[in-house]
N, C-alpha and C positions, 0 to 999 in steps of 0.2 A: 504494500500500500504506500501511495508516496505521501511525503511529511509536507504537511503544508508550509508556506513563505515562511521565512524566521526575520524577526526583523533586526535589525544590527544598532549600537549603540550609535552615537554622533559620531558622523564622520571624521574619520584621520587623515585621509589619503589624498590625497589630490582630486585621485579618478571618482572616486566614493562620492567627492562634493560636487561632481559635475556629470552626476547619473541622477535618475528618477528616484526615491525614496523604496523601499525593496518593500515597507511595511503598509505602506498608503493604498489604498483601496480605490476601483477605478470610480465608484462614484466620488469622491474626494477629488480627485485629478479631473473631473471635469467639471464638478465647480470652480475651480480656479481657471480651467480654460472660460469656462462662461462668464468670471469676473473681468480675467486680460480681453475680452473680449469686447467688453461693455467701456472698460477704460482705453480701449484703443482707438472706438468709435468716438469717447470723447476728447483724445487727443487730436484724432484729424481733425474732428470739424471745427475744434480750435486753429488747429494754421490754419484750416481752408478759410476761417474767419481772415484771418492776417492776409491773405491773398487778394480774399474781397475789397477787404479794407484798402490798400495799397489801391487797386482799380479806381475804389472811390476819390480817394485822396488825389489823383489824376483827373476825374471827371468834376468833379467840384471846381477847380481851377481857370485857366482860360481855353476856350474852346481847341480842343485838338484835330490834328490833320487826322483824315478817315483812315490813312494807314499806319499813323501810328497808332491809332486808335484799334485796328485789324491786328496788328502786331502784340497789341498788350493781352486783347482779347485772348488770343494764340498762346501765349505765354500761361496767361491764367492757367485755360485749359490744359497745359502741359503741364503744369505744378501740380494743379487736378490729380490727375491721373499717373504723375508718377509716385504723388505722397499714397494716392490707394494701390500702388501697385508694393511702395515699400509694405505697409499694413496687412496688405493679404500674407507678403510674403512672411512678413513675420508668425500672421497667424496660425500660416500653413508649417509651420515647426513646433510652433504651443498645441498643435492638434495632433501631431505625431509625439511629443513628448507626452500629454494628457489622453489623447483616446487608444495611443500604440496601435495605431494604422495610418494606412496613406495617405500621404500628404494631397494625395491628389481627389484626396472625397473630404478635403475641409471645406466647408461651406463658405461662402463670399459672405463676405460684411455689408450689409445689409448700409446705404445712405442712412435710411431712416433706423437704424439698428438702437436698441434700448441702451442706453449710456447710466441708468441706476445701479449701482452697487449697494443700494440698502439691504438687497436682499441674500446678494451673494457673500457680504463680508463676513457677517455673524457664521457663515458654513466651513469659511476656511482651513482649511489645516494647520499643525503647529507650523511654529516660526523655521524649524530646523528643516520640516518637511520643505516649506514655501522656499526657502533658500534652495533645497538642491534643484527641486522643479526650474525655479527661473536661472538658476546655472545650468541645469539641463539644456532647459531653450536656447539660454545664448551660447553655448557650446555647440550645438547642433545648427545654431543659424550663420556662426561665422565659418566654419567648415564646411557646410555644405551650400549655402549661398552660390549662387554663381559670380556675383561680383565679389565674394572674399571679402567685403567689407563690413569694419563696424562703424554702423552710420551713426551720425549726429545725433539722428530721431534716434535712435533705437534708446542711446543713452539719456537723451534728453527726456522719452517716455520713462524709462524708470526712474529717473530724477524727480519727477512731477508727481509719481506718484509713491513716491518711500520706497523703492525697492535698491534704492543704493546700498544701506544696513544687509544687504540681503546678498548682495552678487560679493563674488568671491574673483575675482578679475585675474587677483594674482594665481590662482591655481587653476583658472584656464590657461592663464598666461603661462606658471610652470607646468602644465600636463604637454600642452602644445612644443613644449621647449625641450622638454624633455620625453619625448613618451617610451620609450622603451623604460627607462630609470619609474615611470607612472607606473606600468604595469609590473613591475617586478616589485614596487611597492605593496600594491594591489594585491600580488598575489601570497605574499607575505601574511596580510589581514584577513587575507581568507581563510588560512591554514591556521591563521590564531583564533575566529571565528568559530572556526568548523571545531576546538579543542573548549571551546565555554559554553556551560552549562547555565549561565547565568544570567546570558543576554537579553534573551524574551523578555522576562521578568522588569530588569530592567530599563529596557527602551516601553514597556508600556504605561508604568509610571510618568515616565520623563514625557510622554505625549502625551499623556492627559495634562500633565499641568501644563504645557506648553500651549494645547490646545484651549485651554480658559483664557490664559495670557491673549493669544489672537481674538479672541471673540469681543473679550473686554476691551484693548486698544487698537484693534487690525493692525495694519503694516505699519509700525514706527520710521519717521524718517532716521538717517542717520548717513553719516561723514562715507564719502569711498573710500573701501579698500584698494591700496595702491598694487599694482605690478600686470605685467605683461610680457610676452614674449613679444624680442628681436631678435635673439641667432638664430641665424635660418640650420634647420635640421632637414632631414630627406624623411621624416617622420620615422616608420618603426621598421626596423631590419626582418626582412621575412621570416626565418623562424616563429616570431610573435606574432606575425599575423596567421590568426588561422586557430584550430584549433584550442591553442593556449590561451588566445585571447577570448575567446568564444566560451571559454570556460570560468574565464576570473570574473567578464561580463555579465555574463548569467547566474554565478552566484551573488551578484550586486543586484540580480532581479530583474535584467532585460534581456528582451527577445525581441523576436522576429524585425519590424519594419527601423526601432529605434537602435535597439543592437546591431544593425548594418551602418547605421548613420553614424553611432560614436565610431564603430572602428571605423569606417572611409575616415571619418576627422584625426583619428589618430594616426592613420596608415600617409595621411596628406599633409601632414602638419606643413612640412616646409614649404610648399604651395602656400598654407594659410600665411603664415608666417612671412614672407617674399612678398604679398597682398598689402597688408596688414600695415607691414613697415615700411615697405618701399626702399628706396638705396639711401634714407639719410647719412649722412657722414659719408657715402663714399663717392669718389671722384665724379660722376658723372651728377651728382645732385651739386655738388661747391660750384663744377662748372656751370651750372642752371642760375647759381647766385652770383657766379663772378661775372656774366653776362651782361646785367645789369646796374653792374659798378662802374657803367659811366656815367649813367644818369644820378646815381645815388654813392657818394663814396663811401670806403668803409662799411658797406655792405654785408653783414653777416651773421650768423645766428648760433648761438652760444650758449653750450649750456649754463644752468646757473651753478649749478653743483660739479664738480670736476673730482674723479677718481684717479690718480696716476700712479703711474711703476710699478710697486711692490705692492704698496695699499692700494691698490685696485684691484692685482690680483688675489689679494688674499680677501678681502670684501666679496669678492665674486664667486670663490670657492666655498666662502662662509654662507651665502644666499644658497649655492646649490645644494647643499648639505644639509641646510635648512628647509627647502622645497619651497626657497623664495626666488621670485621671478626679477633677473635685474633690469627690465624693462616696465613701461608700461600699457597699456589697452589704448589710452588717450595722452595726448599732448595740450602743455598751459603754455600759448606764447605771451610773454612780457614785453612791453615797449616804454621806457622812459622818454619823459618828457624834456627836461633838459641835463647837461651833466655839471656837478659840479666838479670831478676828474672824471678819468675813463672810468673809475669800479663803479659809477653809480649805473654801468650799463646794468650788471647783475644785484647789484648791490641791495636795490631797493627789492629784491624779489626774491630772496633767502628765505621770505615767512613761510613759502610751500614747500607742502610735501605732497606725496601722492604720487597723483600724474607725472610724467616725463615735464620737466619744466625749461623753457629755453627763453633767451632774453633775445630781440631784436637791434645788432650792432648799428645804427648809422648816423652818417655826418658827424661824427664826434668832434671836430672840430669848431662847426657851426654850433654844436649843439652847449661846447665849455663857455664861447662866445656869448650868446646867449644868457648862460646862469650868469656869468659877468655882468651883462646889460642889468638883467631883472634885478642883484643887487644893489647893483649903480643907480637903479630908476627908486625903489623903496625906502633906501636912506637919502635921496635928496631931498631938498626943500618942494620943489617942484610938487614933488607925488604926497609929502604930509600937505601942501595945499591943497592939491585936487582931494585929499581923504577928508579934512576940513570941511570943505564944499560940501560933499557928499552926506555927511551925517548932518549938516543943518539942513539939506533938502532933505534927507530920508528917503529919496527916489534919486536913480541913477539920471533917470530919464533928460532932468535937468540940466545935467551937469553942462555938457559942452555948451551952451549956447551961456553959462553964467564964466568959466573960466577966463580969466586973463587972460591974452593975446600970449604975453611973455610966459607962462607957463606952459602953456601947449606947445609953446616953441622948446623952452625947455626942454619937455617928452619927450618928443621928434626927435630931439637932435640924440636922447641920452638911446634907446629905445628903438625906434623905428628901422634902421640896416640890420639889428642881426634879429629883430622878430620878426620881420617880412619874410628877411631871408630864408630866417628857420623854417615858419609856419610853409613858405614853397616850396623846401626842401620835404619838408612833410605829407605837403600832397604826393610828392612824385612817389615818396616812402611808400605810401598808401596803395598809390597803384599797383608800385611791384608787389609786393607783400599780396593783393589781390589775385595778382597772376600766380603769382608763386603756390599759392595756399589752391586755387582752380589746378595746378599742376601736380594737385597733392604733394607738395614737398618733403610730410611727414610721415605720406601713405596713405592708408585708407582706415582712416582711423581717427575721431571727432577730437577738433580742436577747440581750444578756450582761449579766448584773447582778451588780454588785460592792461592797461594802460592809461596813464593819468597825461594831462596837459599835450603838448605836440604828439606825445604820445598814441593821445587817445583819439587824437586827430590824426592819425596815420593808419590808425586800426577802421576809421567811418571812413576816410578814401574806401581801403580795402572792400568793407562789405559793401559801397557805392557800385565798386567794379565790380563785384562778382552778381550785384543785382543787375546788371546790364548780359549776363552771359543767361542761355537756359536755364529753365529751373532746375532741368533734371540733372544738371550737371554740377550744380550748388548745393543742393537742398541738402548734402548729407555731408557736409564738408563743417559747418561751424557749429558747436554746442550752445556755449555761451559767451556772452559777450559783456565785461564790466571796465564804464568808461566813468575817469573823472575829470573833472575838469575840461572838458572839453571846448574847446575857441571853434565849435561849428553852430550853426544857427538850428533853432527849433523848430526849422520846416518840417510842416507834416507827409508831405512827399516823401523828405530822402527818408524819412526815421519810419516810414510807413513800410518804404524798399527794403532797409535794415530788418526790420523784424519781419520782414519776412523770407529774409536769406540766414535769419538763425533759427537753428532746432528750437533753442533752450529759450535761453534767460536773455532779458536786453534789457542791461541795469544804465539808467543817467544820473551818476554822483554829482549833486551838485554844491555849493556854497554861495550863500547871498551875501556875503561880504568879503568876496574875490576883488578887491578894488581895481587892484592890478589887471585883471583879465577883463574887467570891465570896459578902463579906458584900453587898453589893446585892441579890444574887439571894434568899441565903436570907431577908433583911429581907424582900423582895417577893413572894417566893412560894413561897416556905417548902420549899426544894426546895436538894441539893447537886447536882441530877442536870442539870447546865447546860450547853448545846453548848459554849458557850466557853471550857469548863475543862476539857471529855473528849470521847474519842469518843464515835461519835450509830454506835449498833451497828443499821445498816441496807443490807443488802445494796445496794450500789451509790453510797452515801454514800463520795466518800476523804475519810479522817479528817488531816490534818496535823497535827502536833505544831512551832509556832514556835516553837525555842527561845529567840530571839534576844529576845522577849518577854518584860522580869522584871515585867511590872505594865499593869493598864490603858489610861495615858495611851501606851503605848509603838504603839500599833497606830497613829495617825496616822502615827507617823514611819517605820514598819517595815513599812507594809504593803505597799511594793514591792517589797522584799527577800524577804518574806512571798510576794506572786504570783510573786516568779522562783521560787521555793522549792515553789511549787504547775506549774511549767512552762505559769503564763496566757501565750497567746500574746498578742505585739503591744505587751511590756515593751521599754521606749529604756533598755538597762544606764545610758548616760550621765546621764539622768534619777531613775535608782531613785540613783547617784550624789552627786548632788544632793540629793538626800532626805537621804540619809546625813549628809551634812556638815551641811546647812541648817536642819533640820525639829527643832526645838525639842521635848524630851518638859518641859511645866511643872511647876513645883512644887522638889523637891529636889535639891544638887547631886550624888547619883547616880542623876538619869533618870527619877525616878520610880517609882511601885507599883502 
């Protein structure tokens, strides 16, 4: 007579945490598909909202020519249809993970599909189960996907809905990286498994209280778990495919349609992996950046964190020993705004951890210029009169037409050559970083872009140009995006185009007593209507208000206090710390303006 399922304690192993639950029952497994199901329906028709939106935000304006008008249309429809082609596809792997049949009898999601989860949440499984399911899924979608890729959405859906506490990144990341070393794990815990007497007993306990936990608070948010694979492997050496595998698999409790899919994923990994990453750091990707080092000098992207010699090899030995992945799933690009030396290219962005993290090199030169000017402009007489001014008006609005002849001239002269120059050299920044990011430079794999002042003005170039290319060839390229201080205007067009070329998040940090960026902006473009001093009123746009910010120079030193303040995941409190105490605001002794 055979012995029915046994169910195994919390996962140990890699493989373990990115298989289906052995002990979960298939009514269980498709209430969770019928919840992803309802939350997937209401993630799309939230972009498909932001899509709309953008149309309107064009048609509201001044009449447009019929074919640009044709052309937008077109686009719509493309974004349409490719954001439901990503959704099916995803769904069509949560149907083979949850019903363990084919992918090809998943049912289509429905336009008008029920988007409630009142009903489904109270049913869910424990927290342990609901973790290996949604590692399940996303191990079986980045593997067997035909584009190999992890899209924006995909992370951006489980962002939105708490399931970050729940993915285990780094041990797709190390199963993928390692898989032969995965399965001889694996097969280790089976034979330890297959010798306890005690396990039942115990994992039934440990799911009923787990089980009340979910019912009582459903899926808690929480922080990502860091790591990913980038050495590319040829995945698993034949001997282990095949029988042996088929054996460690199935004592973890899968069969038939799902048990082909994890091993193709493990028998493929290097394919995955080769997707996934793409060639950064190697020669033919520098050459992609050195390309464009005539328009933008100085050109280059850096890590922020640097392993070298000995202590990088023995860190890397220590990760794999430990069945930690020394990559990651996603990448955080960093761009400073100005520098006061070269380290502030990295300097100001030590507070993360997590994600793969790289800082954005350029114009260094323009860019020390600049921090020069902005303390030269803050300690002069000149700028405490225009701050004067300002606080007896209470509205900026005033100001230029009440200023002195002799002050403005002042400004200009202190002011005006290296922030033109800079803010031009920043559009150009913007462009390429645009192309760059369309050419996937980091692979296929969802980026986060961060950056304060010119900065952050190099990062809205960017998603400008990438709102000008198809959708379908955007849409899964950005996660999120958190800008401060920003010296671009609060049109609802471009910020309409922006949110709807990010997956995720589209944060406007602002401060209402940026004096400094104030008069800059209106010098430069004659305009008080500035993201970086007010809300940018666009449905899906969060607006933050830093208070903590009395003046421009203050956003180097503030802007990890600033992302805890926005809840960016993958902030080291100890580090935003460190910023606090260390990170110098130049110019006068209160801080600066």
């Amino acid at each position: 007579m055979s012995s029915s399922p046994r169910p195994t304690l919390s996962p140990s192993t890699s493989l373990e945490k990115i298989t289906p639950p052995k002990s979960l029952g298939r009514d269980a497994k498709r209430v969770v598909f019928d919840h992803l199901s309802r939350q997937l329906a209401a993630f799309r028709n939230t972009a498909t909202l932001y899509a709309d939106m953008e149309m309107g935000t064009l048609e509201q304006g001044e009449s447009m020519d019929p074919d640009v008008q044709r052309e937008m249309e077109g686009w719509r429809r493309e974004y349409k249809e490719a954001l439901n082609e990503w959704v099916q596809g995803f769904l069509r792997k949560a149907w083979v993970v949850c019903y363990e049949k084919d992918e090809d009898d998943c049912p289509i999601l429905d336009p008008y599909a029920d988007t409630s989860t009142a009903e489904t949440k109270p049913s869910l499984p424990s927290r342990s189960d609901m973790a290996q399911l949604i590692n399940a899924i996303l191990f079986i979608y980045l593997t067997t996907s035909q584009t190999k890729q992890y899209s924006a959405l995909t992370r951006a859906f489980f962002s939105a809905y708490g399931y970050n506490d729940l993915i285990d990144e780094n041990a797709i990341t190390w199963t993928l990286q390692n898989p032969e070393e995965a399965v001889k794990q694996a097969e280790a815990r089976q034979q330890a498994l297959k010798t306890s007497d005690q396990v039942v007993e115990s994992v039934k306990k440990s799911h009923a209280l787990e089980s009340r936990f979910m019912r009582n608070v459903g899926i808690g948010l929480g922080t990502i778990v860091d790591g990913v694979l980038i050495g590319m492997t040829g995945g698993l050496a034949a001997p282990l495919v095949g029988a042996g595998l088929a054996s460690v698999l199935g004592f973890f409790g899968l069969g038939g349609t799902i048990l082909g899919l994890v091993a193709t994923g493990l028998a493929g990994s290097g394919v995955v992996c080769g997707a996934l990453f793409g060639v950064y750091g190697a020669k033919s990707t520098a050459e992609m950046v050195e390309r464009h080092t005539r328009e933008v000098r100085d050109l280059k992207i850096v890590p922020v964190r640097t392993k070298k010699g000995e202590q990088a090899k023995e860190m890397e030995r220590g990760d794999r020993q430990r069945g930690k992945a020394g990559e990651t799933l996603a990448v955080r690009l960093c761009i400073s705004g100005w520098l006061n030396d070269k380290d502030d290219v990295v300097a100001p962005w030590t507070i993360f951890g997590g994600d793969d993290t790289y800082a954005l090199q350029w114009e260094i030169e323009a860019l020390e210029e600049l921090s020069n000017a902005l303390v030269t402009l803050i300690t002069s007489h000149a700028m405490k009169y225009v701050k004067g001014e300002i606080i007896k008006r209470t509205m900026l609005a005033g100001l230029m037409a009440s200023l002195a002849p002799l002050a403005l001239l002042k400004i200009g002269e202190i002011i005006d050559n290296p922030w033109m120059n800079a803010k031009a050299l920043a559009i150009k920044t913007g462009a390429v970083l645009g192309e760059l990011l369309a050419k996937r430079v980091f692979g296929n794999r969802p980026v986060t872009l961060v950056g304060y002042s010119l900065g952050s003005l190099a990062i809205y170039e960017a998603l400008l140009y990438l709102a000008t290319l198809p959708p379908s060839e955007t849409m899964h390229l950005v996660q999120d995006v958190f800008l401060f201080g920003t010296p671009a205007s609060t049109e609802p067009r471009q910020w309409s185009q922006i949110r709807r070329v990010v997956a995720g998040r589209v944060i406007n940090g602002y401060a209402k007593d940026d004096y400094v960026l104030a008069v800059l902006s209106r010098a430069s473009t004659a305009s008080w209507s500035i993201a970086g001093l007010e809300p940018v009123h666009v449905k899906g746009v969060e607006n933050v208000l830093c208070e903590g910010v009395k003046g421009h120079l203050y956003w180097r030193a503030m802007v990890g206090r600033c992302l805890e303040q926005c809840d960016a995941p993958g902030i080291i409190p100890r580090e935003v710390e460190i910023q606090d105490q260390t990170a110098l605001i130049p110019g006068s002794a209160d801080r600066g303006d």
